[in-house]
C-alpha distance (Angstrom), angle and dihedral (degrees) to the residues before:
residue distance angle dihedral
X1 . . .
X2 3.70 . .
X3 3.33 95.2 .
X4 3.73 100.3 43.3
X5 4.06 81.7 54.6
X6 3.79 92.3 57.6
X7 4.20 87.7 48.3
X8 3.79 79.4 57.4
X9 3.91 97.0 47.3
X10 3.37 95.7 45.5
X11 3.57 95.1 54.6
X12 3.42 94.7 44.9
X13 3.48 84.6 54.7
X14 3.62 101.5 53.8
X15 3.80 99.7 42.9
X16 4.45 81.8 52.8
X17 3.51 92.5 56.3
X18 3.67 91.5 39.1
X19 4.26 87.2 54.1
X20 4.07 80.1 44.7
X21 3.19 97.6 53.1
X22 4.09 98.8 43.9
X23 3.29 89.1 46.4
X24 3.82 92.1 52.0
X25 3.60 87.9 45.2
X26 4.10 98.5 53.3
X27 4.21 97.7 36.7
X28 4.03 93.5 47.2
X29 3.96 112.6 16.5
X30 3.75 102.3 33.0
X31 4.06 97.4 32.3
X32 3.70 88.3 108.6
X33 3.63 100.8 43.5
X34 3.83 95.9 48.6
X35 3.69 89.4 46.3
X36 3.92 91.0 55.2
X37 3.79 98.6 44.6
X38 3.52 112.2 102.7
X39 3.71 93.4 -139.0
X40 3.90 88.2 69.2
X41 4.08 93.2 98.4
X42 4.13 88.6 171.9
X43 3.70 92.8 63.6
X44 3.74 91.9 36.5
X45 4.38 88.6 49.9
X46 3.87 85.0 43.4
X47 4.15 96.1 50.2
X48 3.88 81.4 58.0
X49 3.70 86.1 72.8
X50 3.63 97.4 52.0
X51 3.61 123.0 77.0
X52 3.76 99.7 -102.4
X53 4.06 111.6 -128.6
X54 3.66 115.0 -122.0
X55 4.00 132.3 -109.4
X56 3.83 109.1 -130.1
X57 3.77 134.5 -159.4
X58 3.67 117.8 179.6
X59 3.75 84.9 -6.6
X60 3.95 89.1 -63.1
X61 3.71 120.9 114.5
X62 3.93 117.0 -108.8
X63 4.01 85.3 175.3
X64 3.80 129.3 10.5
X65 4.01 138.5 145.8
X66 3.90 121.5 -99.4
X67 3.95 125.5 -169.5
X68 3.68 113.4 -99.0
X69 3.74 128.0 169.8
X70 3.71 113.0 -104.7
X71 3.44 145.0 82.5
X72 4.14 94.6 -76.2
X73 3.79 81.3 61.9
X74 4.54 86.2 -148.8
X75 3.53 145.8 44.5
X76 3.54 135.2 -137.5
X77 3.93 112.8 -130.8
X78 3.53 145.2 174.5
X79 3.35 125.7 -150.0
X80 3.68 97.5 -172.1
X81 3.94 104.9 28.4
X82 3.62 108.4 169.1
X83 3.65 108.7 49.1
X84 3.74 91.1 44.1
X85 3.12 98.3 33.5
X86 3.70 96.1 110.3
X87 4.00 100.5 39.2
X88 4.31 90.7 53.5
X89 3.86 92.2 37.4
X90 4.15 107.5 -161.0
X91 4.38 129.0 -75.9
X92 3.60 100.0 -133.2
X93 3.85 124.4 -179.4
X94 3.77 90.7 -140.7
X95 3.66 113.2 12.7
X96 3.64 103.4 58.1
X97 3.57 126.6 -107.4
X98 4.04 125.3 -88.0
X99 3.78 136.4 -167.5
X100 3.59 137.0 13.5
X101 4.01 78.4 -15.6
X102 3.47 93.9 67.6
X103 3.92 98.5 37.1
X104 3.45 95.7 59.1
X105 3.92 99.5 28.0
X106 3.84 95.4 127.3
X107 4.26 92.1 54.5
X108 3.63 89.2 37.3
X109 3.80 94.0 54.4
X110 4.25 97.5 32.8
X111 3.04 100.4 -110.4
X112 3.88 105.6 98.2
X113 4.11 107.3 127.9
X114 3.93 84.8 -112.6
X115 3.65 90.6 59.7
X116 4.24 91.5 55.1
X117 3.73 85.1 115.4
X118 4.03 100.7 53.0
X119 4.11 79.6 41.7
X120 4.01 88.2 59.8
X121 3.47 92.9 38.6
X122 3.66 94.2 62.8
X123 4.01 93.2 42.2
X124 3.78 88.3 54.8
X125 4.19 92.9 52.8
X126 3.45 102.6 23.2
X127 3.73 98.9 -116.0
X128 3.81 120.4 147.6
X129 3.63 116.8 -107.1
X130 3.68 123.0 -101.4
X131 3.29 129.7 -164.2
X132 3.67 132.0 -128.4
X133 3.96 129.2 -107.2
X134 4.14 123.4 -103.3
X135 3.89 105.2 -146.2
X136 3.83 103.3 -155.5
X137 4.67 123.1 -152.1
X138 3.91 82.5 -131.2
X139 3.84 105.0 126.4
X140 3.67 105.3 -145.8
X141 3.79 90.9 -145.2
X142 3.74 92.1 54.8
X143 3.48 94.4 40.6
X144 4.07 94.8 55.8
X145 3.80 90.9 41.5
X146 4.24 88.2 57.8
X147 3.90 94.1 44.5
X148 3.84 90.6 51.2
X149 3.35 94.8 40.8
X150 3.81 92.8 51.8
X151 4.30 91.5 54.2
X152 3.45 112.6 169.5
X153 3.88 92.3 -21.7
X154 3.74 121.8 128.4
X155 3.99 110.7 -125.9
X156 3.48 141.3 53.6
X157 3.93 153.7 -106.6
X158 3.59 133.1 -138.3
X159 3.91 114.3 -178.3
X160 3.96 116.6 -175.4
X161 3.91 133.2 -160.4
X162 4.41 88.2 -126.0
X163 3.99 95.0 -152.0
X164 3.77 95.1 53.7
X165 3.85 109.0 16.7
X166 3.42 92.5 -124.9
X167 3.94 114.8 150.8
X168 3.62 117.2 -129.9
X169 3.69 93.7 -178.5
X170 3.63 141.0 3.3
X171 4.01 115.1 177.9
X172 3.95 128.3 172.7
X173 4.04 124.4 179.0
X174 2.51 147.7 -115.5
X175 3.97 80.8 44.1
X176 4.39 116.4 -173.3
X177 3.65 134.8 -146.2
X178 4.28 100.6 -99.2
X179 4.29 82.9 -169.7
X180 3.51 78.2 83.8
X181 3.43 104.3 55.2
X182 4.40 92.0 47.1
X183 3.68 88.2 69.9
X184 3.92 112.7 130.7
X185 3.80 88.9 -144.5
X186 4.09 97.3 97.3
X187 3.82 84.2 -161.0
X188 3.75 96.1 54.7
X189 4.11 94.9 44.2
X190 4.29 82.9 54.6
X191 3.33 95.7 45.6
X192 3.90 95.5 42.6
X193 4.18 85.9 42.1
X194 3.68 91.1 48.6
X195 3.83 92.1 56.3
X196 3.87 92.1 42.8
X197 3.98 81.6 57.8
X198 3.89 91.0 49.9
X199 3.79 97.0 46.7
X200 3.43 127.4 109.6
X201 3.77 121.0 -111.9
X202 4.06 86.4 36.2
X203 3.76 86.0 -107.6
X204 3.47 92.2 -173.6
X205 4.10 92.0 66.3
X206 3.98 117.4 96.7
X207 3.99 93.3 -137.0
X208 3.54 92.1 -175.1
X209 3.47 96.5 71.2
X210 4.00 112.2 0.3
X211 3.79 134.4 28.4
X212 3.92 123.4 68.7
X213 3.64 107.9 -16.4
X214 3.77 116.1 -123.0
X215 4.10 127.7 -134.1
X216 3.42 113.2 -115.8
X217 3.64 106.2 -144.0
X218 3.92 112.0 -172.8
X219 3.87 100.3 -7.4
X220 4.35 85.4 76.2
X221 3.63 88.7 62.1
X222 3.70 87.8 74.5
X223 3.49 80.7 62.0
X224 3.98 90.0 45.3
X225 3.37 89.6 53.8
X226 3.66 98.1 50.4
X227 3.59 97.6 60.8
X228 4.40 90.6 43.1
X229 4.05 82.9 54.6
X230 4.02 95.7 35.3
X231 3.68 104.1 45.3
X232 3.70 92.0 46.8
X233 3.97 99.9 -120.2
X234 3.63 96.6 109.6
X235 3.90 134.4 45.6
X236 4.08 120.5 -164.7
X237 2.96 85.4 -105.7
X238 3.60 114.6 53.8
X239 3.79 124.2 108.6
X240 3.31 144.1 -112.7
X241 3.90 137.5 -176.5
X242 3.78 119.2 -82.6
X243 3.51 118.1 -150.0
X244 3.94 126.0 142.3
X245 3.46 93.3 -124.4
X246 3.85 141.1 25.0
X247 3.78 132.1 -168.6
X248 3.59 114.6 -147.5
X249 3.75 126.9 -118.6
X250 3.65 114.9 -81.0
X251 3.85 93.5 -6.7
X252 3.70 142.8 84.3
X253 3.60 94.5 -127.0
X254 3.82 119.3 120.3
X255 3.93 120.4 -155.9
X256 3.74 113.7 -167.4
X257 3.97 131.9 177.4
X258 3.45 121.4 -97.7
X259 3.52 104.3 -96.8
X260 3.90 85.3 52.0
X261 4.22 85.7 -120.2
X262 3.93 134.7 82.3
X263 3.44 122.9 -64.5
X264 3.50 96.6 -94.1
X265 3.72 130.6 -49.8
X266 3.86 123.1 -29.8
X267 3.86 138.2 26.2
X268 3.40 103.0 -67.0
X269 3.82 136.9 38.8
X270 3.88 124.2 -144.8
X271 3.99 124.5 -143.2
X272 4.02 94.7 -103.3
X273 4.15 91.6 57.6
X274 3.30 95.9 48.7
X275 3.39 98.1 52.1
X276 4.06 91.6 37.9
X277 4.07 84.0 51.9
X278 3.66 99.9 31.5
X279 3.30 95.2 -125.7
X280 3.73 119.5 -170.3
X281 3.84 108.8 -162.8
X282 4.44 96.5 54.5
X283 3.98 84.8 50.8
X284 4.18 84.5 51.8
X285 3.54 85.2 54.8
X286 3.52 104.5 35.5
X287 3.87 90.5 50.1
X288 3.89 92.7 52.0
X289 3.62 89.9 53.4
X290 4.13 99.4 50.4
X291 3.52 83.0 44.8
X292 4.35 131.6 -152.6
X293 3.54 96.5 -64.4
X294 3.92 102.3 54.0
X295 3.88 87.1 40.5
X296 3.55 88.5 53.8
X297 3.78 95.9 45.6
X298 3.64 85.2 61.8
X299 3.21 104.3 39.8
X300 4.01 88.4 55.9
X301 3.92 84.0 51.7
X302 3.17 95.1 54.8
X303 3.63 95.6 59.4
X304 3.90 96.8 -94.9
X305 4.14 110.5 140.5
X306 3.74 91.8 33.6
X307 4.36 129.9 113.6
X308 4.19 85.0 -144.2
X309 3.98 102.3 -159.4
X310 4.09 108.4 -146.5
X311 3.53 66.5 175.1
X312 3.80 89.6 -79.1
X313 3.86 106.3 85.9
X314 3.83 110.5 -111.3
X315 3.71 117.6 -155.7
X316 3.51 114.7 -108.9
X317 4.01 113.1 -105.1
X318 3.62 121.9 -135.7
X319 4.02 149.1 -122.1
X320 3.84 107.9 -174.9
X321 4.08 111.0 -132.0
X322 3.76 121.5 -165.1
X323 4.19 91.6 53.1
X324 3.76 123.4 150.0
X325 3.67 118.6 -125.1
X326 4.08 91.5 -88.8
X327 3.86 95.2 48.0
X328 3.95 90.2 47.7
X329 3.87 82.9 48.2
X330 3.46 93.6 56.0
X331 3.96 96.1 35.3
X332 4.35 84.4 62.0
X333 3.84 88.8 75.2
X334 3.43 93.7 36.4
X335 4.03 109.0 -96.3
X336 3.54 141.3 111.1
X337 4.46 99.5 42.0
X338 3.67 102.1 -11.6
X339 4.18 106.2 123.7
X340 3.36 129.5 177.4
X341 3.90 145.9 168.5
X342 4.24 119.6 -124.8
X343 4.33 83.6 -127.9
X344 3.90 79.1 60.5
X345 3.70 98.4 47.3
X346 3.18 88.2 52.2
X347 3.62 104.7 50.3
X348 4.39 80.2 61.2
X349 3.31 98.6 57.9
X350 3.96 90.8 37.4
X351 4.01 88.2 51.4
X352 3.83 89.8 47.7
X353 4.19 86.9 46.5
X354 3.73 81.6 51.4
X355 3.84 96.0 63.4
X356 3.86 83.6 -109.1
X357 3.50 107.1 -38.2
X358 3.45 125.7 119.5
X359 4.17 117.7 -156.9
X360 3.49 125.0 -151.2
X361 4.17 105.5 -98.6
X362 3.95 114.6 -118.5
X363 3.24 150.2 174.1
X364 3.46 108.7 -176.7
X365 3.67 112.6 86.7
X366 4.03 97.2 175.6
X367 4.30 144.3 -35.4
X368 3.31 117.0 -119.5
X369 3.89 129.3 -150.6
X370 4.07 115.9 -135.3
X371 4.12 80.9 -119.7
X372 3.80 85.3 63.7
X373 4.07 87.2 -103.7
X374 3.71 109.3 146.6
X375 3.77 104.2 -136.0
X376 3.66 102.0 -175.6
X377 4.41 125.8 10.0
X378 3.99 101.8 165.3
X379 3.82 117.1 -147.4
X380 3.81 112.8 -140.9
X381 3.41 133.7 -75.4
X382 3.63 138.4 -124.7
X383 3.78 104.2 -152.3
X384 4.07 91.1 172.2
X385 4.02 153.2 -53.4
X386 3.85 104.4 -106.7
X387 4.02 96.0 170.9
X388 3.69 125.8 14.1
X389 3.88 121.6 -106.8
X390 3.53 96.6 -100.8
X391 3.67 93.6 56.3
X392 3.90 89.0 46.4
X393 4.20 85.4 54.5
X394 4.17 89.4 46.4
X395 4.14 83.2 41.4
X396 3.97 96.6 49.3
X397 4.10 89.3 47.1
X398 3.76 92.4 56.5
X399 3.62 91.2 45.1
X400 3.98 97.4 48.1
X401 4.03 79.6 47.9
X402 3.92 90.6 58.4
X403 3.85 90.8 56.4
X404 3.17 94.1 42.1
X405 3.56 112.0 47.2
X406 4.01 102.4 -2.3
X407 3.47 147.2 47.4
X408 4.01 102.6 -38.3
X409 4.35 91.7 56.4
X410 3.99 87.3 136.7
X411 3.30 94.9 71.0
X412 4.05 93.2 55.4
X413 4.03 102.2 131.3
X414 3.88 107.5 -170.4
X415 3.46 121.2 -111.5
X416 3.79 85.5 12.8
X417 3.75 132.1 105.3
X418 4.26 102.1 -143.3
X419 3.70 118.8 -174.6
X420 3.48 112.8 -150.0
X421 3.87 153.6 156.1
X422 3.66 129.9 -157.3
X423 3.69 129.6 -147.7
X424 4.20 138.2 -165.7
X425 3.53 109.1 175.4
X426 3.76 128.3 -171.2
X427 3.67 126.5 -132.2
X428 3.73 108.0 173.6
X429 3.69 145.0 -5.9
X430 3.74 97.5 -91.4
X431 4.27 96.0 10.5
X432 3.71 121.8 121.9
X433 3.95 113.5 -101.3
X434 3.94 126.9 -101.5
X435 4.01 105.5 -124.3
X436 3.89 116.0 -153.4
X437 3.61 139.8 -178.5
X438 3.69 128.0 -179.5
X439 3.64 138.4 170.5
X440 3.84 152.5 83.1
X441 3.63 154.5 -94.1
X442 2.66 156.8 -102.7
X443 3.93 82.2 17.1
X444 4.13 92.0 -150.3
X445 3.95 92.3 43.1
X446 3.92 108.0 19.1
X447 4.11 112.9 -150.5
X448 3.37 93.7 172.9
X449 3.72 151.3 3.9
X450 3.67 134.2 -156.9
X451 3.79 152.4 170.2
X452 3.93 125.9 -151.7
X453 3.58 118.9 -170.3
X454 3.72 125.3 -176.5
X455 3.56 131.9 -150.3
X456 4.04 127.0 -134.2
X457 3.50 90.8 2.8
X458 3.66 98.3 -68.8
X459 3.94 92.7 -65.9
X460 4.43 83.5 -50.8
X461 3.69 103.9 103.3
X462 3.39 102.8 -149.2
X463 4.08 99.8 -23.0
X464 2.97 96.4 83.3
X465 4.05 133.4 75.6
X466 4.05 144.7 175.9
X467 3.66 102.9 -81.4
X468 3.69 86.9 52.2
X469 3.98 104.8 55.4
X470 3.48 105.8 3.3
X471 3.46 108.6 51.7
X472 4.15 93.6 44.4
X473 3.95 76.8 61.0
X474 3.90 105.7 44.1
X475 4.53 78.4 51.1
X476 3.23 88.9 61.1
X477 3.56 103.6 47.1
X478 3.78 97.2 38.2
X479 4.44 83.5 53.5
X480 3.59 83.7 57.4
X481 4.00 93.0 60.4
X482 3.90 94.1 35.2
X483 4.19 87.9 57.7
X484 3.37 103.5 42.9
């Protein structure tokens, strides 16, 4: 009997400690995680309650809480929906919250663990909490310039400050109206969610940073060329052959240039032309010869691989391993698997306005207390050195050459040296082109850089290209910073 009663004890015992220890586990290591997840609808009911902290741009709300009279007590509002729509995201009472308004839920709502004292401070007298104010690096200026700019395109920009990361503007359209979605009728947030879900564009999806990836097409041979110059294989200078045509290795496929010709006159082509020209076939070669492992070295560098928080998550962009000699052929102009995000294009050309350092993306340029306390204001980031600052200098000529005198001329400002890099990239037999543009300027003291991509080639099929529709846009956008 005895020892039957000790069988008991023990396992008594074991599943207390185990309730002890789960317990332990959920109300002191995982506090912050539960409270964050957007599953949690008890603290989402409960943040209704508390007077919401605003987002600010420019020191202007782009989302804050007003007094209404029911039993949430406030209501989210925007007061500039659909350019921002995509950096605040939407507080829903049933369908989650996205964006900024997610990121910073906890300091938005008060109850951030470096707001335990305001949280005391309102037990003690009885006050309701408030929660503190998320100051965002968007210019507003910038930021209105890239919405219009974008019209009823499909794409997106992202234009960063290269010596600090900080993002001036960060645009994706079709953009929505998330007032609609902080209704406190659950029916009307479904229905309006619903029809967000059934729209065309997806105008729900953040395409600067998530959704389907895009191919780059010619704005990765900036990234091509960085590892030639880098690594020391290549010079500007160095040649390749010229023909108007090449079948790949082992294949029957034939990759030509865009002009369906040689890149430029004579037999051979050098480094500088190609890039100036965007040539496809000397990148072909020039990629074979580097070779998978140096591209992907770079590539990594560069930021490629990575889920960059700004604090919004960014998908990671890709370099495919395991290719053939054909598929890395076509992968150095940026075809067959190569897949990036425009936040990531941009962080290349930033790094390479940077004399070859790449800073850590943000948005967040500080948290403010409701006393007027700044509880967070983070300094920038290094996130790493992909290509040394003399290949950035050699890199920055080619590119000012390419606006200048090649294939990115519609992004010529007057008066102002741009460095830039078109892109058309293909995505199917009989599929509309991609249309890119990155770069920066001013070329000899960078302010900004910035990638545009455009969907279903701007409404053109497959007529139209990069120098056409993106680089008119990336002008504008990059005036907009030189004036302010």
């Amino acid at each position: 009997m005895n020892k039957e009663l000790r069988r008991v004890s023990v396992a008594t015992l074991a599943m207390f400690l185990a309730l002890f220890v789960s317990t332990s586990v959920i109300q002191v290591f995982a506090v912050d995680d539960l409270q964050a997840d957007d599953r949690n609808v008890r603290t989402l009911y409960a943040s209704y309650s508390a007077e919401r902290g605003p987002i600010l741009v420019g020191n202007s709300p782009i989302a804050e809480s007003v007094r209404v009279d029911d039993e949430y007590e406030f209501l989210r509002t925007y007061p500039e929906p659909f350019p921002y729509a995509h950096v605040t995201g939407y507080f829903t009472l049933n369908q989650g919250v996205t964006g900024i308004e997610s990121a910073f839920n906890d300091f938005l709502t008060g109850t951030a663990n470096e707001q335990f004292l305001d949280q005391l401070s309102a037990i003690v007298t009885g006050q309701s909490p408030r929660g503190a104010a998320v100051e965002l690096t968007v210019d507003p200026v910038v930021q209105q310039a890239a919405y219009e700019a974008m019209g009823d395109l499909t794409g997106s920009i992202v234009a960063i400050e290269p010596a600090t990361g900080r993002i001036l503007a960060l645009v994706s359209t079709p953009s929505y109206d998330p007032n609609r979605l902080s209704s406190h009728s659950t029916s009307e947030v479904l229905e309006v969610y619903d029809e967000l879900l059934a729209a065309d564009g997806d105008p729900l999806i953040n395409r600067a940073i998530t959704g389907d990836l895009y191919a780059p097409g010619s704005v990765f041979k900036l990234v091509v060329t960085a590892a030639a110059l880098d690594s020391g294989a290549f010079d500007a200078d160095d040649e390749f052959p010229n023909p108007a045509s090449l079948t790949l290795p082992l294949s029957s496929s034939i990759v030509t240039n865009s002009n369906n010709s040689t890149c430029g006159p004579g037999d051979t082509a050098t480094l500088e032309t190609a890039l100036r020209l965007s040539c496809n076939i000397p990148f072909a070669e020039l990629g074979r010869e580097l070779g998978e492992q140096t591209l992907a070295d770079y590539t990594t560098a560069f930021g490629f691989g990575t889920a960059h928080e700004i604090p919004l998550t960014a998908t990671p962009s890709t370099f495919p391993t395991g290719m053939d000699e054909a598929q890395l052929m076509l992968s150095s102009f940026g075809q067959y698997d190569v897949r990036v995000t425009p936040l990531q294009v941009a962080m290349v050309s930033a790094a390479i306005a940077n004399g070859g350092n790449l800073m850590q993306p943000t948005l967040l340029e500080r948290i403010v207390a409701p006393d007027l306390a700044t509880i967070d204001a983070p300094e920038p980031v290094l996130l790493s050195q992909p290509i040394a600052r003399s290949t950035a200098t050699e890199l920055t000529a080619l590119m000012v050459e390419g606006v200048a005198n090649g294939a990115a001329s519609n992004a010529r400002i007057e008066g102002v040296d741009v460095a830039g890099k078109t892109g058309t990239a293909e995505n199917g037999e009989t599929e509309p082109y991609t249309l890119w543009f990155t770069g920066f300027a001013p070329a000899d003291n960078p302010q900004v850089a910035i990638a545009v991509v455009i969907e279903n080639g701007g409404g053109q099929g497959q007529s139209a290209f990069g120098n056409q529709i993106a680089a008119p846009i990336a002008k504008r956008v990059l005036e907009a910073v030189l004036s302010r």
